[in-house]
C-alpha positions as CSV (number, residue, x, y, z in Angstrom):
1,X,-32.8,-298.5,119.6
2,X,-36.3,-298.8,117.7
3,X,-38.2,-301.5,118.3
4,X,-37.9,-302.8,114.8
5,X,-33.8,-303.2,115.0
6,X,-34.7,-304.6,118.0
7,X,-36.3,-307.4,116.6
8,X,-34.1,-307.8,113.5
9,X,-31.1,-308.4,115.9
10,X,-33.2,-310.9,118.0
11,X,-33.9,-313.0,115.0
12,X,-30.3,-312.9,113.6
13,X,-29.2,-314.2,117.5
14,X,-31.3,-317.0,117.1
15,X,-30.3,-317.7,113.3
16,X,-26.7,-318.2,114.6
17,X,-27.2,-320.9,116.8
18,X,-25.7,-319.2,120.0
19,X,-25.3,-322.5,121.6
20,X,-23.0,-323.7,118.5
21,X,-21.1,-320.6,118.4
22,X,-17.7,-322.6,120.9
23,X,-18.2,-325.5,118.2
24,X,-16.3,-323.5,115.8
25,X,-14.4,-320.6,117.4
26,X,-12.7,-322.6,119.9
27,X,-10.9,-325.0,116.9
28,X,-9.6,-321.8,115.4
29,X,-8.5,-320.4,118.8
30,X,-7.3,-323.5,119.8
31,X,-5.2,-324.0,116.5
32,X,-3.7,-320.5,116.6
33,X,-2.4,-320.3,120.0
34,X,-1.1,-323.2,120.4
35,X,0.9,-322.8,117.2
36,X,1.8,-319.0,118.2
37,X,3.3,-316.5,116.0
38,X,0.6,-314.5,115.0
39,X,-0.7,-311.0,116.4
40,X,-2.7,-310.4,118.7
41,X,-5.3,-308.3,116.9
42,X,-5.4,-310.9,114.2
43,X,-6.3,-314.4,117.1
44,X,-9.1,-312.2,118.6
45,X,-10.5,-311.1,114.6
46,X,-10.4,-314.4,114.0
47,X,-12.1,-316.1,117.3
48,X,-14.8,-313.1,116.6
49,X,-15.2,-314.4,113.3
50,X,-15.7,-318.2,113.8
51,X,-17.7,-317.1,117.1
52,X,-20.9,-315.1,115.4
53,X,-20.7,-314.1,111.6
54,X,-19.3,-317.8,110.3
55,X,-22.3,-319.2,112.3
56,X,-24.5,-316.6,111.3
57,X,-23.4,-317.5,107.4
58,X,-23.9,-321.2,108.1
59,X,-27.0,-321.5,109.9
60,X,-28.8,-318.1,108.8
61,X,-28.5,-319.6,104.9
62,X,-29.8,-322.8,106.0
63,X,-32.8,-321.4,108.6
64,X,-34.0,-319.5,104.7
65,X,-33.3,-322.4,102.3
66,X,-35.1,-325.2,104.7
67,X,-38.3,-322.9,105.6
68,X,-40.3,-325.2,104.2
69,X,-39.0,-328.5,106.3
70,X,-38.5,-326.3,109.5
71,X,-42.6,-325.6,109.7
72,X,-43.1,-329.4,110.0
73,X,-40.2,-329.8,112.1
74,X,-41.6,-329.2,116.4
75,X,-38.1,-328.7,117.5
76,X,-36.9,-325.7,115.3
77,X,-38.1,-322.6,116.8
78,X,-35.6,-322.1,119.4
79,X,-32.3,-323.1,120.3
80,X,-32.1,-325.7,118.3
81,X,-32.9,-323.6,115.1
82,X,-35.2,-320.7,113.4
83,X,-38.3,-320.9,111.6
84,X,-37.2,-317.7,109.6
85,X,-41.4,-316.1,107.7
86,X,-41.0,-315.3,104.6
87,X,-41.2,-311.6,105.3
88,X,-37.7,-312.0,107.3
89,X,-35.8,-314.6,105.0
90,X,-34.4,-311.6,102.4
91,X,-32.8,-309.9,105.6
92,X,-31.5,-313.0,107.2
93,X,-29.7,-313.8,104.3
94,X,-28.7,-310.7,103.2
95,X,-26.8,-310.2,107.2
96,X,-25.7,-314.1,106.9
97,X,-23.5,-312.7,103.6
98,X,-22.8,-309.1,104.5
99,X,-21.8,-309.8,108.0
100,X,-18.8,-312.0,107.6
101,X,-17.4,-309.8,104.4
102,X,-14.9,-307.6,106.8
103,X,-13.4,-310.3,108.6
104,X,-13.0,-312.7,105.7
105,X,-11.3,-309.3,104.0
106,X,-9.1,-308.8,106.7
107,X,-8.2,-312.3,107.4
108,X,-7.3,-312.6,103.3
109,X,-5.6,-309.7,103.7
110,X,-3.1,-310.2,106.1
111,X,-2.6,-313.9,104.2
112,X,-2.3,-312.2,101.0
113,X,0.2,-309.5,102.1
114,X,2.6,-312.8,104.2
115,X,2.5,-314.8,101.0
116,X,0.4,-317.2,102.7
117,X,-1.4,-318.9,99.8
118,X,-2.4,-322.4,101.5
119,X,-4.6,-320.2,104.2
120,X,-6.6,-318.4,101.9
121,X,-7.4,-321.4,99.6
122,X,-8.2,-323.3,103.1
123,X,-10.4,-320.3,104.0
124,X,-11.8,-320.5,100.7
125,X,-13.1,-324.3,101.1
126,X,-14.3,-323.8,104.6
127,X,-16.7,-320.5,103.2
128,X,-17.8,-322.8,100.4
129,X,-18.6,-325.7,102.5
130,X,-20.9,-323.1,104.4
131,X,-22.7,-321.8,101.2
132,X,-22.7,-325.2,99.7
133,X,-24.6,-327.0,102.4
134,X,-28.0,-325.0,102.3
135,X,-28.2,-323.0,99.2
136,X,-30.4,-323.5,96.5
137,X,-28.7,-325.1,93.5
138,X,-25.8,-326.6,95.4
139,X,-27.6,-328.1,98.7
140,X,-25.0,-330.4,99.8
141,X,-27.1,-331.7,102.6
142,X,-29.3,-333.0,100.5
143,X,-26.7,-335.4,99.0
144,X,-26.3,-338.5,101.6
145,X,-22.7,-339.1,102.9
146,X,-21.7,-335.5,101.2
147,X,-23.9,-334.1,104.0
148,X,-21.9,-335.3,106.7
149,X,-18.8,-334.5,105.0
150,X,-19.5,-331.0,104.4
151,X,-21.0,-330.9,108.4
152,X,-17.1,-332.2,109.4
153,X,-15.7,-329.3,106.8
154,X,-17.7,-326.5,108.7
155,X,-16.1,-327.1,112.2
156,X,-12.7,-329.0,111.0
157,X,-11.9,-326.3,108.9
158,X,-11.2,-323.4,111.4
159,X,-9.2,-325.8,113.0
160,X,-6.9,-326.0,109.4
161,X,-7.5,-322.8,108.7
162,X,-5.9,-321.6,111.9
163,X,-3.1,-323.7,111.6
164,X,-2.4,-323.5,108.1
165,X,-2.4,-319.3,109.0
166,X,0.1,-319.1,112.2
167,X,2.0,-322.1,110.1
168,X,1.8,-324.9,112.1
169,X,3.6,-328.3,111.0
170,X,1.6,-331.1,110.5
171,X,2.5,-334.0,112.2
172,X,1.4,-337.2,111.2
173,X,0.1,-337.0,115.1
174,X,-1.8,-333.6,113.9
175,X,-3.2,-335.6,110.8
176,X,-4.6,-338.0,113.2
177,X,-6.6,-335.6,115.3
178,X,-8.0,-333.4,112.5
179,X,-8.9,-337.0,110.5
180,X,-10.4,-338.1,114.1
181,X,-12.0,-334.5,114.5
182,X,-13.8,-335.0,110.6
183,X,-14.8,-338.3,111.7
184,X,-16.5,-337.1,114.8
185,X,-18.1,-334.6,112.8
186,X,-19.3,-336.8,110.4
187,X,-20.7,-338.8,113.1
188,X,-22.2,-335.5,114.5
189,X,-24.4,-334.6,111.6
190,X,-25.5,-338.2,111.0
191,X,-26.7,-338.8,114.4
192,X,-28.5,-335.4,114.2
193,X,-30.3,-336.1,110.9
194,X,-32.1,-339.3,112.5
195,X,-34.6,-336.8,114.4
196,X,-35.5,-335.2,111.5
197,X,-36.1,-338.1,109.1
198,X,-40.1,-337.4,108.9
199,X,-39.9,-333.5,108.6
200,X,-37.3,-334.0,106.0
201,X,-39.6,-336.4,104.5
202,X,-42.4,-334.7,104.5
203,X,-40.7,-331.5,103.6
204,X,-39.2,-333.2,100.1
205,X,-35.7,-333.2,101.7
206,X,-33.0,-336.2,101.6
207,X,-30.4,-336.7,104.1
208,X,-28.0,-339.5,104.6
209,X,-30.6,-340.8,107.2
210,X,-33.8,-340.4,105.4
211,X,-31.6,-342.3,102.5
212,X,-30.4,-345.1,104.8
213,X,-33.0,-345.2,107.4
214,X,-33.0,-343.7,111.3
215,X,-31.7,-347.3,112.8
216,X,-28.5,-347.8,109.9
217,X,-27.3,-344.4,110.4
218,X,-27.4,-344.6,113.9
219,X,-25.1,-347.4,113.8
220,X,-22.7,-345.5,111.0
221,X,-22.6,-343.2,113.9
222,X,-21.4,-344.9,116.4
223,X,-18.7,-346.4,114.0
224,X,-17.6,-343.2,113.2
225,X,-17.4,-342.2,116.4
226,X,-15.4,-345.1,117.8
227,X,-12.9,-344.8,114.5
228,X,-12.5,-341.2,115.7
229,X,-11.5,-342.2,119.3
230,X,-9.3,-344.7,118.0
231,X,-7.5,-342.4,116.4
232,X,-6.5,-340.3,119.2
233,X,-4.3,-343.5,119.6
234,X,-1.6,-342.1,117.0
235,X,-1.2,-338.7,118.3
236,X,1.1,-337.5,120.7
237,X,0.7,-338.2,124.3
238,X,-1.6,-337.2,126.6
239,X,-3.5,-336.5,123.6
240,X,-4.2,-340.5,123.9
241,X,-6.2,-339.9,126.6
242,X,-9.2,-338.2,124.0
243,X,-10.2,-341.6,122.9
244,X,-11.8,-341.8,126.2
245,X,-13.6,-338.7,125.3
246,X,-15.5,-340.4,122.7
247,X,-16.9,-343.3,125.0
248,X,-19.9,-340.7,126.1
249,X,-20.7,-339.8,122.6
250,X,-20.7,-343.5,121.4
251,X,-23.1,-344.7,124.4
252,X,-25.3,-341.7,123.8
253,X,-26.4,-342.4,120.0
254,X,-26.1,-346.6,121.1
255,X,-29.4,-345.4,123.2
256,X,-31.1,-344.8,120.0
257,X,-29.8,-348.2,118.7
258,X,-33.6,-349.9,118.1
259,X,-35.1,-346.6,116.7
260,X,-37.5,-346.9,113.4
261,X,-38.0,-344.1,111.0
262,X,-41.5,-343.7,113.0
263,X,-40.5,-342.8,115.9
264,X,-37.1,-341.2,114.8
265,X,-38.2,-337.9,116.9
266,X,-37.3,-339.6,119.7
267,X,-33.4,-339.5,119.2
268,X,-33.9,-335.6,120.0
269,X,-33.3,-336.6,123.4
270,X,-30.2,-337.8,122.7
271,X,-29.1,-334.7,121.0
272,X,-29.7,-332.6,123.6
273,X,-27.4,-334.2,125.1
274,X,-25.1,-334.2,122.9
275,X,-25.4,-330.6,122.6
276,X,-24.6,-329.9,126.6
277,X,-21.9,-333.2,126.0
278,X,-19.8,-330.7,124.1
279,X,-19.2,-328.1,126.7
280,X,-17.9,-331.2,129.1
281,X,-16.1,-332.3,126.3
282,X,-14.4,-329.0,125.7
283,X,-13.3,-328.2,128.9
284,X,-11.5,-332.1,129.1
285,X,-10.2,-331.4,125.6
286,X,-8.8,-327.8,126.7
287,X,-7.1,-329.5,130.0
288,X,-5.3,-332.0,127.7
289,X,-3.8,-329.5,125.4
290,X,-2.8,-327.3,128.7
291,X,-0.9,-330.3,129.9
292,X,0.9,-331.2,126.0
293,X,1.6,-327.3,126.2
294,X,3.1,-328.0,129.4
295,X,5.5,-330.9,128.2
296,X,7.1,-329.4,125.0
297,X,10.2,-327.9,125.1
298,X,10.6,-324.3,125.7
């Protein structure tokens, strides 16, 4: 392969967020299988889709649109997020739309031909909520409190999506966790914006924590993350168990607790570990469905 794909495919790895990639295929997978019902070939399109081209469409858009804060920001460069030249930006965006155009075609598809209405227009919000976020015009991450709540549509979604398309019933137990889930995720994007509130600055961008200030939105944070666990509380059992699984999260960003807006760069610790605190989390998560699978009648 020439040297010049080589790089083009490099740079679109990295644009993806490969590290993020389980944070959104494995609601999707999740939702689908244990629901059943659906083909085969259509639960592995789909987990290919939320694995690389819906991540590819989410961060690839927002590595072009935020070039400008990313140069003043020292941790984007790497796995925590491109610095995508000039030169590169009208090729990462062009793949971050192209890319995903099959599998949204095929996924449509097979809704459109079962009559399956409430999928597509789920589908529909989810893609939005990925365009929306970054792109010029729209850029709902620039709007405080909408950020987050778009961040908790990009990974809830899938999660709805693949529920809503195998034709799951939703339980008020179910509403609980996906509520719980949007919480969390909320929490998620708030905690993460609290490193970045002088880049953003400096870069002309807002965010809910360069609006409320690194120390407030650490505690939202924290509350949102202990409403999420308390949630778990209504679902069906052992899936009470998961509001343990937000103790780690809540003492994490409580580290951050005193942190000013100067030295806000600091809380990059703590997402770091919140990044390797959601593979743990996962596995604990995937063990308690296993065991709910277990106990429902056959």
């Amino acid at each position: 392969m020439p040297r010049r794909e080589v790089d083009v495919l490099t740079r679109l790895f990295w644009a993806s967020r490969p590290l993020s990639w389980v944070n959104t295929a494995y609601p999707f997978t999740a939702a689908v299988l244990l629901t059943g019902g659906l083909p085969w070939w259509l639960v592995v399109l789909g987990t290919v889709f939320f694995l690389v081209p819906y991540n590819l469409a989410m961060y690839g858009i927002n590595d072009v649109f935020d070039y400008e804060s990313d140069l003043r920001n020292p941790r984007k460069g790497g796995v925590e997020g491109a610095v995508v030249d000039r030169a590169a930006q009208r090729p990462v965006l062009l793949a971050s739309c192209l890319v995903p155009a099959p599998f949204v075609l095929v996924l449509g598809g097979y809704a459109v031909v079962t009559g399956n209405w409430v999928s597509i227009a789920v589908l529909a919000v989810s893609l939005f909520a990925v365009v929306a976020y970054s792109w010029a015009g729209l850029r709902f991450k620039e709007r405080p409190f909408v950020d987050a709540m778009t961040s908790a549509t990009h990974f809830v979604s899938p999660a709805v999506y693949g529920l809503t398309l195998a034709g799951a019933t939703f339980t008020p137990g179910l509403w609980a966790l996906l509520i719980g889930f949007f919480l969390w995720g909320m929490a998620s994007q708030m905690f993460g914006a609290v490193q970045d509130v002088v880049p953003d600055r400096e870069g002309g961008l807002a965010s809910v924590a360069t609006v409320l200030g690194a120390r407030p939105t650490v505690w939202v944070a924290a509350l949102l993350y202990a409403l999420a666990g308390g949630l778990m509380v209504f679902t069906e059992w052992p899936g009470q168990l998961a509001a343990l699984l937000a103790v780690p999260y809540l003492l994490n960003v409580l580290r951050f607790s005193g942190v000013t807006d100067t030295d806000s760069g600091r809380a990059n610790a703590g997402w770091k570990t919140f990044l390797w605190l959601n593979y743990l989390t996962g596995f604990l998560v995937t063990m308690l469905l296993i065991w709910w699978a277990a106990m429902r009648p056959v």
